[in-house]
N, C-alpha and C positions, 0 to 999 in steps of 0.2 A: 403896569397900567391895568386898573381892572376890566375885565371883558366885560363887553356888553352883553348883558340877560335876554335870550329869546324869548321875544313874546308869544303868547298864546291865543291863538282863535277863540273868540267865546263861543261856545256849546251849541246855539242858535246859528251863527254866523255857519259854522262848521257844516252843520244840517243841511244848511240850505247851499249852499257853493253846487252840488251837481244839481237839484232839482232846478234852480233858478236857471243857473247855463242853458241846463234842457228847454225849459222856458225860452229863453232869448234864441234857441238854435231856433227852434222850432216855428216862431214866431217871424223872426227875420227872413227863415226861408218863404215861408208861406208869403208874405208880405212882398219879396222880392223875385218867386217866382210864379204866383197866383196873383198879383200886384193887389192883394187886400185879402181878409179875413172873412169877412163875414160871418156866417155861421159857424163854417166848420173851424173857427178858432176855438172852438170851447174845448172839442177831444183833442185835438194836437197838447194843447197844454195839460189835460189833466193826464192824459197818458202820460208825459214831461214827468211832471210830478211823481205821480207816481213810479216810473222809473228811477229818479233820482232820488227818492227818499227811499226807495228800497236798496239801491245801492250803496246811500250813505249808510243804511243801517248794517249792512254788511260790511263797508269799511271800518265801519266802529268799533270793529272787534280785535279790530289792527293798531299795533304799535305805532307810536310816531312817525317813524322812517315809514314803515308799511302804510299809513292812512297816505302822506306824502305820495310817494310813491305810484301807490292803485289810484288815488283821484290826478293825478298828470296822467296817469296811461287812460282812462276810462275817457278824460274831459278829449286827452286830443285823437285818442282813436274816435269817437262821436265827431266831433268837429271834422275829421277827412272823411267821413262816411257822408255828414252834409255837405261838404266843398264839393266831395266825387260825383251826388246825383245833383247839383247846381249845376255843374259844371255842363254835365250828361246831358241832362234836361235842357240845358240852353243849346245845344248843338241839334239834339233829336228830337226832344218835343215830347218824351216817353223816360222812366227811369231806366236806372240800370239793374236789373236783377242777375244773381247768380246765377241762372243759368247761361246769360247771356254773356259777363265777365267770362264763365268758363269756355264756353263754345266759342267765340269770336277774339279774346283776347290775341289771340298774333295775329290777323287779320285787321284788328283796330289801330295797328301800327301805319298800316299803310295812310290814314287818315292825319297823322300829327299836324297837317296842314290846320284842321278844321276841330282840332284839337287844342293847340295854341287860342287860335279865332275863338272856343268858346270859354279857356280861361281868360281871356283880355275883357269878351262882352260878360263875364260874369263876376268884372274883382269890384265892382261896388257891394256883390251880394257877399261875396269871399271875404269882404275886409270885416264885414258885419259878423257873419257868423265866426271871425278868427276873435273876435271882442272878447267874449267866457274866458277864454285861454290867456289872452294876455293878459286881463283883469288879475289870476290866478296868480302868474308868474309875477304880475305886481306886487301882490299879497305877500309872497315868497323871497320878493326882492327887497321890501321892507322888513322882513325879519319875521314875520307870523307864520307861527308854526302847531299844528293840530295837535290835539290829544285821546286819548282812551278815554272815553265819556262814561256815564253810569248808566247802568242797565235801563231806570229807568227813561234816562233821554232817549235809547237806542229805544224801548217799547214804544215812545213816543211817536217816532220816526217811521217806525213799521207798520202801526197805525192810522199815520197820516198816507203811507203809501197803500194801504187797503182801502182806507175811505177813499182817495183819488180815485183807486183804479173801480171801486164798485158804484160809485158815482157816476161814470163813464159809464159803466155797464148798462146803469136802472138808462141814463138817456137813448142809450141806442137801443132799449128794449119799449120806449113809450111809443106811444103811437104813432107819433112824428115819425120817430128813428124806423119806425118797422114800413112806414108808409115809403120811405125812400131809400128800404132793402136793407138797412145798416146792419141788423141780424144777420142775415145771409153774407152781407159783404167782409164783415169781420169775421166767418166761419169758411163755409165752404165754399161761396161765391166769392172767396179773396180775386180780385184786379189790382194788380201793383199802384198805376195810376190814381183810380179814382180813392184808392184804399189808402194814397199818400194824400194827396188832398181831404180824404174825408178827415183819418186819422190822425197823421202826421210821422215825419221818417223813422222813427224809430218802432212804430208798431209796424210801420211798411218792413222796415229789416225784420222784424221778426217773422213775421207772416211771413216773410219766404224764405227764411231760414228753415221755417216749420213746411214750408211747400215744397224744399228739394227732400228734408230727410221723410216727410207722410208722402211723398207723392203717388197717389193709386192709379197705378195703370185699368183696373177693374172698371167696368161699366157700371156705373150706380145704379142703385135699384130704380129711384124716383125718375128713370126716364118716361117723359111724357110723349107718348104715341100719336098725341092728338094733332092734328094737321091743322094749318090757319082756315083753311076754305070751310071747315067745321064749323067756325066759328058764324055765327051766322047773324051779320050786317046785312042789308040793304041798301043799295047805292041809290043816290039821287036820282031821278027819270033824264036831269038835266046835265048829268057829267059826261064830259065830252067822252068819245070812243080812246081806247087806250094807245092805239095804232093809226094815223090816220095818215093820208099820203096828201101832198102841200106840192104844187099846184092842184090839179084834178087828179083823182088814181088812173092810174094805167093798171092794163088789167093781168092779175096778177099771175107769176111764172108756174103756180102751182095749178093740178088739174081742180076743173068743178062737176060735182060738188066739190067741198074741201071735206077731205079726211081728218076729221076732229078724234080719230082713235087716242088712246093712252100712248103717251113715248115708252114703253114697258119693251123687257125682253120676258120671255117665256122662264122667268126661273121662280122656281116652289119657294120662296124665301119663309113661306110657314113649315114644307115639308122638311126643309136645311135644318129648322130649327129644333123640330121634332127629332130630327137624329144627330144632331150636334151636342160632343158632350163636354167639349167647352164651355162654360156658361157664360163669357163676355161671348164669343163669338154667336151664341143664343141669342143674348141680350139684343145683337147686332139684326141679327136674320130675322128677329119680332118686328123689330125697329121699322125695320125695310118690307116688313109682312105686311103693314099697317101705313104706312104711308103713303099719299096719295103724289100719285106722277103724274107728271105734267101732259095736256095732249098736246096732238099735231095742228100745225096752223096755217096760213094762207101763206106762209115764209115757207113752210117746209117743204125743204130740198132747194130752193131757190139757185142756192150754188152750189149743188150737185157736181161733183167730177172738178169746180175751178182750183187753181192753186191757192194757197192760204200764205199770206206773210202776216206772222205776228208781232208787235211789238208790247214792250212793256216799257216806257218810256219815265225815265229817272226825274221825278220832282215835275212831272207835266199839270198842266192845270186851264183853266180857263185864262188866265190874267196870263200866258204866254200867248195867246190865240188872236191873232189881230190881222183883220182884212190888208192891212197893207204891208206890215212887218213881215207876216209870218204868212203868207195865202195860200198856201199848200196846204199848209194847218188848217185853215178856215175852209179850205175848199174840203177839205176831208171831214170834218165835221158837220157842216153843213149842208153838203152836196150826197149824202147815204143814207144811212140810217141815223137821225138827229135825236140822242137822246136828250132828253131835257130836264130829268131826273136822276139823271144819275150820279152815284157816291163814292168815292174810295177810301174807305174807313185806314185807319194808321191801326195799323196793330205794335206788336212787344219789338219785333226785330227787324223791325220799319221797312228797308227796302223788298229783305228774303218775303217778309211775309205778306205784304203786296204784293209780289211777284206770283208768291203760292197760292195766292185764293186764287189770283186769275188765270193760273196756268192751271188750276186741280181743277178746281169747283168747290175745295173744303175751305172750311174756316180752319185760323192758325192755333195751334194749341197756344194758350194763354196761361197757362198752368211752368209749361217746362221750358217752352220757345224752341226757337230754329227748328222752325217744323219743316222747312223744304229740304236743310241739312239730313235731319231724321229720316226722311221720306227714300233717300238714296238707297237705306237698308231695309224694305218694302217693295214687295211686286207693287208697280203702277202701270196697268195696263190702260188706263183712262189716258194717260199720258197723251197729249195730239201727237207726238213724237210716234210712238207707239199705236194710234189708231190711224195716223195715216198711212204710215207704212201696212199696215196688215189692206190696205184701199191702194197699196201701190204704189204711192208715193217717195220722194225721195225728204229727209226729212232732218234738216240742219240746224244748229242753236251758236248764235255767234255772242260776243259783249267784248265793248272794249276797253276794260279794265282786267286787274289780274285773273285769269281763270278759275282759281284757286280758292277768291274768295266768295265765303259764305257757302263754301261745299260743293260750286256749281258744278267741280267737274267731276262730280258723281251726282250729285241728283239728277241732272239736267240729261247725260246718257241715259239715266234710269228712266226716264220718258221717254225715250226711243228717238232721243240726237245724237247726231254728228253733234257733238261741243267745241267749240274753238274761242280762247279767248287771247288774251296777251298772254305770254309764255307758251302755249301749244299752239303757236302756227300762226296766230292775225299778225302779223308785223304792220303795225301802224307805228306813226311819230309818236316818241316818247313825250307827253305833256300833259299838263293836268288839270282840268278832266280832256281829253282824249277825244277828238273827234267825231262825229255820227254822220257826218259828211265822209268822210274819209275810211268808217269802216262800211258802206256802202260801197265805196267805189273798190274797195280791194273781194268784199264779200260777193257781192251782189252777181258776175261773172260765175262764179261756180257753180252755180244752182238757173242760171236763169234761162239754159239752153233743155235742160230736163223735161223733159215729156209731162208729169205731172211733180210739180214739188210743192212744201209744206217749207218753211224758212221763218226763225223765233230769234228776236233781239230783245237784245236789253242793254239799254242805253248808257248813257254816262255824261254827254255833253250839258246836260240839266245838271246839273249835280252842283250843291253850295262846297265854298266861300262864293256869295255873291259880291265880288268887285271887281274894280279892272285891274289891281295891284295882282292877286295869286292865281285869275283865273283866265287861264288861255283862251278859252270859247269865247268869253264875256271881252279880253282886250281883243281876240281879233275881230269881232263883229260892232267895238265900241261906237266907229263911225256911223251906225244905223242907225246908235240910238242916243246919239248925242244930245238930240235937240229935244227930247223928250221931257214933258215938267215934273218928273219926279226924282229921288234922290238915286244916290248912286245905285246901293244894294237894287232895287227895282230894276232900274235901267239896266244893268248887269244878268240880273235875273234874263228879260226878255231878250239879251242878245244873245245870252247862251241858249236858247231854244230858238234864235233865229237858226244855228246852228243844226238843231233838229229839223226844221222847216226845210234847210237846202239840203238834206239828207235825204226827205221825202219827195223833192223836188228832182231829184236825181233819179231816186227808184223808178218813179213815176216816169220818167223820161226813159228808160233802159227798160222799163216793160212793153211802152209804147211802141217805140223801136224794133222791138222783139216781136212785135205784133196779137202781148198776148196781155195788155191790160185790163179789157172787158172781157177777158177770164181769170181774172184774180183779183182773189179780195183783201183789203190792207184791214188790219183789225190792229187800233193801240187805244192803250189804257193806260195811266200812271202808277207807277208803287204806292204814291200816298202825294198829300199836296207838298206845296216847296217849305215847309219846317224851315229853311235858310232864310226865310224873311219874314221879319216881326206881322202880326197883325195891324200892327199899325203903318206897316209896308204893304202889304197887301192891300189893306185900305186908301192905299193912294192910288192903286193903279187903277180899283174894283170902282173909287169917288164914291164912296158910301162906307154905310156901318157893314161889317164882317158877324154876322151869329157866329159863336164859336161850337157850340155842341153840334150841329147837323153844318149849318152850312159851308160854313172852314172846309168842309171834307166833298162839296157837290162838284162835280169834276165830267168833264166828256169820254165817252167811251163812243171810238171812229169802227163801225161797220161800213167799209164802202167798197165799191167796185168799178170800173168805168162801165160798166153792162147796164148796171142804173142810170136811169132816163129824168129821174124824177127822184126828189129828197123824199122820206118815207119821217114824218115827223113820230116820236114818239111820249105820248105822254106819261107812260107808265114807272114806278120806281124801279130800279135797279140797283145793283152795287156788284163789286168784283168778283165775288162769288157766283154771278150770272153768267158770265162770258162765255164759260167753257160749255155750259148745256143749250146757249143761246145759239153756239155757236155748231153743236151736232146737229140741231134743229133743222137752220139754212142749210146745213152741208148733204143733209139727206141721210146723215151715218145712224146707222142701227145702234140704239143705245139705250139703258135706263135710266130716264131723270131721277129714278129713286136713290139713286147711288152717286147722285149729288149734294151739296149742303143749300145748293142755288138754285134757280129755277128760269126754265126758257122767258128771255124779258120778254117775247114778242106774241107768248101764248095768254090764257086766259087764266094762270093762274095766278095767288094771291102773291101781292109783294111783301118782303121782310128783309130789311137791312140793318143788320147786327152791328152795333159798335163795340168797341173794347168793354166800357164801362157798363155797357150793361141797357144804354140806352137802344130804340130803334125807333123804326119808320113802317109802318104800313101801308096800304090804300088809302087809311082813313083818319091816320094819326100821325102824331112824332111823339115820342115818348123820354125825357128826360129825366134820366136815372139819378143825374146828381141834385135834384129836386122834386122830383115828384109829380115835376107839372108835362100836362099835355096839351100839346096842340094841337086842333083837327084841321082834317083837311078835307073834307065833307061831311055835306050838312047830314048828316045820320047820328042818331041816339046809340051810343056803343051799349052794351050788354055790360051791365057789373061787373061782371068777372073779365070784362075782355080783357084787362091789363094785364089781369096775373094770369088770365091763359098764356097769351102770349109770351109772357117772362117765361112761363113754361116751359115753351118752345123755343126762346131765345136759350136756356141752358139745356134740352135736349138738343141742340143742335150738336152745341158747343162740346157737349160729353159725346157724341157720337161720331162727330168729326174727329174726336180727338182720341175716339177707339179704333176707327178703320186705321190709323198711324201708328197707333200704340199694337193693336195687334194682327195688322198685315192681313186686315180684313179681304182687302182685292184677291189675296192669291186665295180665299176659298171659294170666289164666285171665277174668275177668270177662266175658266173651262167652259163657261155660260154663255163668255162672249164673243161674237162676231167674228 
């Protein structure tokens, strides 16, 4: 019988097999995880292309077997690289980069619950981008088989991969591209996120491939010293006061006059510099020579000497917060200090580094991630752990999930706790997520007879799969929220922070008891908002449209006390990087706001809430990086330049937040303090 002749790919057809796949990866992701294109479909494809005709031109220099061969490994190592950050992305809401693969991988074990859940919610996107692949194997399975082309289809090829990629280049260098930072974002200002949507995944893989092996611990030259209050706007005659107190004020706990001093400690941060011959830790002590600190305000000291219980509460948000559901919650929000602007940006390693802005005051390194992990091998004496005990207190950090993860049980010591999680010492009910009621009831006794103590949670009972099928919280509270008209995932959502509610309801009651409520004050904030439920789930609970750039992330921050008589409304912006300074302020503690990346929300200085991408919020603006556009929020004439000053100061933040971690800036001022 004569064998049948293998066919041969024609020379065209051949060329195009990775450029085109990259095309469809590229396109279908963006599609199915941006739900549309828009602009930034033009770079995802021509990088495509260009990737793919450079690499066919490089296979073309390969033998049959060998062309075979490298385009199966190239098409389906590319295809699990987009499966993995689909997959990623649909669980967390942020990609995965390298460093974060390598620092949490055995710690993401303990998730395979929420792991499963995000390949099930992502195989419409997975079947799509498995198409290239099969198509391939199609090809393969019919009998078409590649060849060694001539040199010049291969120059053709190389060609067309220079015109793609220079193509790309001239767009992100026109006006447009420069006005909405593409320069900056494709070089030094890489952000994984906005740099996969602007670009698309394969230049995102690249860019951080290039970001773990360049990565410069060094303090850039181009740090900008200039402070926001420099900046010089003028506010309306008619914009209401930033702090106003809702019924009448009571008059306030601090002496009159009010001491409007600088929060400053007495340190030479010019003289440091002058004899520092370090040049980042230079860089650092200019930094801080020239920055303006926040002053003292009608709050300061307010709760002087009270105990402090922290929380950082897992997936918390407004759309848990409901006068009848949840009214401990409500009563805590609304009965203290009621911010009304406040934000909790999502950073790279979601939970940790929400946890890290509002327990430091820094922004999270976005360059390397797991900055709270990092932080453990760093003096922190900002620590509250750490500054309250040096004021006497006793000074404990509980969570009830494994100890272990995301480094707590050494960062969180590193601030000056007692750390106790699951496996060192909380024995609670094994279940998943793990009660906040119940690590109250077993914690809350060991601290609460102490003379003066300081007590830090972090939660769990929020925590997604939102259903009543995997989630303990969500089935045992389901009977609350049966009757509710929204779908399941929703309804789920707010039972498991009913959970949280009877947690706070308990504390609340065992202070009271103890007779020392109206001396201590409850303070919680979220890691970031509930990522576990679609926006278009959110929008059922919220009965309106969701913004996704600012508003997705506006979220309550609880200053309360039973000693408050009276809600203390605030109008001013905030975000989690404020807590910690907001928070030395009321307490009376000797400190320099200069040695924060945040500033007292309750003083008179300027707001700035930094997101991942690049965007932010001031007094007077919102600023949206992945477009350009701004929106004001009073009626004031901005200065030309105010955008790109402040970009200024959104990335001198970002490089000096991300130097005091990198080079253990605290241990050369800690002798200075208190």
């Amino acid at each position: 019988m004569r064998r049948k002749r293998k066919k041969v790919v024609h020379p065209l057809l051949q060329q195009l097999i990775l450029p085109l796949s990259f095309v469809w990866l590229e396109l279908a992701f963006h599609i199915g995880i941006f739900r549309g294109l828009g602009k930034e479909g033009i770079f995802p494809t021509l990088f495509a292309l260009g990737v793919g005709f450079l690499l066919s031109f490089a296979a073309g220099f390969l033998k049959e077997r060998g062309i075979r061969i490298f385009t199966w490994t190239v098409l389906s190592v590319v295809t699990l690289l987009f499966v993995v950050q689909t997959v990623y992305y649909t669980i967390f809401k942020t990609f995965l980069t390298i460093g974060m693969f390598l620092g949490n991988a055995g710690d993401a074990t303990q998730f395979w619950r929420e792991g499963l859940s995000g390949v099930w919610k992502a195989i419409p996107v997975v079947l799509l981008l498995l198409a290239p692949l099969g198509a391939f194997g199609f090809l393969q399975w019919k009998g078409y088989r590649a060849k060694r082309l001539r040199l010049s289809v291969q120059w053709a090829t190389l060609t067309m991969a220079l015109l793609t990629y220079s193509l790309a280049m001239v767009l992100i260098s026109t006006e447009s591209g420069r006005r909405l930072g593409l320069p900056e974002l494709y070089g030094e200002g890489w952000q994984i996120d906005r740099g996969v949507k602007q670009f698309g995944v394969l230049v995102g893989f690249a860019e951080d491939v290039k970001e773990n092996l360049t990565y410069e611990e060094d303090v850039p030259e181009d740090v900008d010293y200039v402070g926001l209050p420099s900046v010089v706007v003028q506010k309306p005659t008619d914009t209401p006061p930033e702090a106003t107190r809702e019924p009448e004020a009571t008059p306030t706990p601090t002496p009159t006059p009010i001491d409007t001093s600088p929060n400053e400690l007495p340190i030479d941060f010019a003289g440091l510099a002058q004899k520092e011959s370090d040049e980042n830790i230079k860089k650092i002590h200019e930094y801080m020579s020239q920055a303006l600190p926040t002053n003292k305000n009608e709050y300061t000291g307010m709760f002087e000497g009270y105990n402090l219980i922290m929380l950082t509460c897992e997936a918390f948000s407004p759309w848990a917060v409901d006068e009848e559901l949840t009214p401990t919650l409500y009563k805590l929000v609304h009965e203290g200090f009621y911010f009304k602007n406040f934000y909790t940006p999502i950073w790279i390693t979601s939970t940790s580094d929400g946890e890290y802005a509002a327990c430091t005051g820094l922004l999270p390194d976005l360059k390397k991630n797991n900055s709270f992990k990092r932080s453990a091998d760093i003096s922190m004496p900002l620590g509250f752990g750490n500054q309250f005990r040096r004021l006497g207190y006793t000074a404990r950090a509980y969570h009830n999930n494994s100890y272990t993860y995301y480094g707590r049980n050494k960062s969180h010591p590193n601030l000056g706790y007692d750390f106790v999680g699951v496996g060192n010492g909380l024995e609670i009910t094994k279940r998943w997520p793990a009660s906040d009621l119940e690590m109250m009831q077993v914690t809350v006794p060991e601290y609460i007879h102490d003379e003066k103590f300081h007590a830090y949670y972090m939660t769990v009972s929020g925590h997604l799969e939102y259903s009543f099928t995997g989630n303990s919280m969500a089935k045992k509270n389901q009977e609350l929220v049966k009757d509710l008209p929204y779908s399941e995932a929703c309804k789920a959502y707010i039972a498991c922070n009913i959970e949280l509610d009877r947690a706070m309801e308990y504390l609340l009651s065992e202070l009271e008891k103890e007779g020392i409520l109206d001396r201590t004050v409850i303070v919680m904030s979220a890691d970031h908002y509930p990522y576990g439920l679609t926006v278009e789930q959110i929008e059922e609970i919220q009965g309106g449209d969701v913004e996704e750039t600012f508003e997705l992330y506006r979220n309550h921050l609880v200053i309360w006390s039973g000693s408050m008589k009276e809600p203390v409304v605030v109008e001013k912006y905030g975000c989690s990087v404020d807590i910690a300074p907001t928070l030395c302020n009321l307490f009376g503690i000797e400190y320099d706001s200069r040695l924060y990346m945040g500033s007292d929300i309750l003083s008179d200085a300027a707001s700035l809430i930094i997101f991942k991408d690049g965007s932010f919020i001031t007094d007077y603006c919102k600023y949206n990086a992945g477009n350009g556009k701004i929106t004001m929020l009073a009626d004031v004439a901005l200065p030309d330049d105010y955008i790109s000053v402040v970009k200024g100061i959104v990335s001198s933040r970002l490089s000096i937040s991300r130097a005091i971690l990198n080079h253990d800036y605290y241990s050369y001022i800690e002798k200075y303090l208190p």
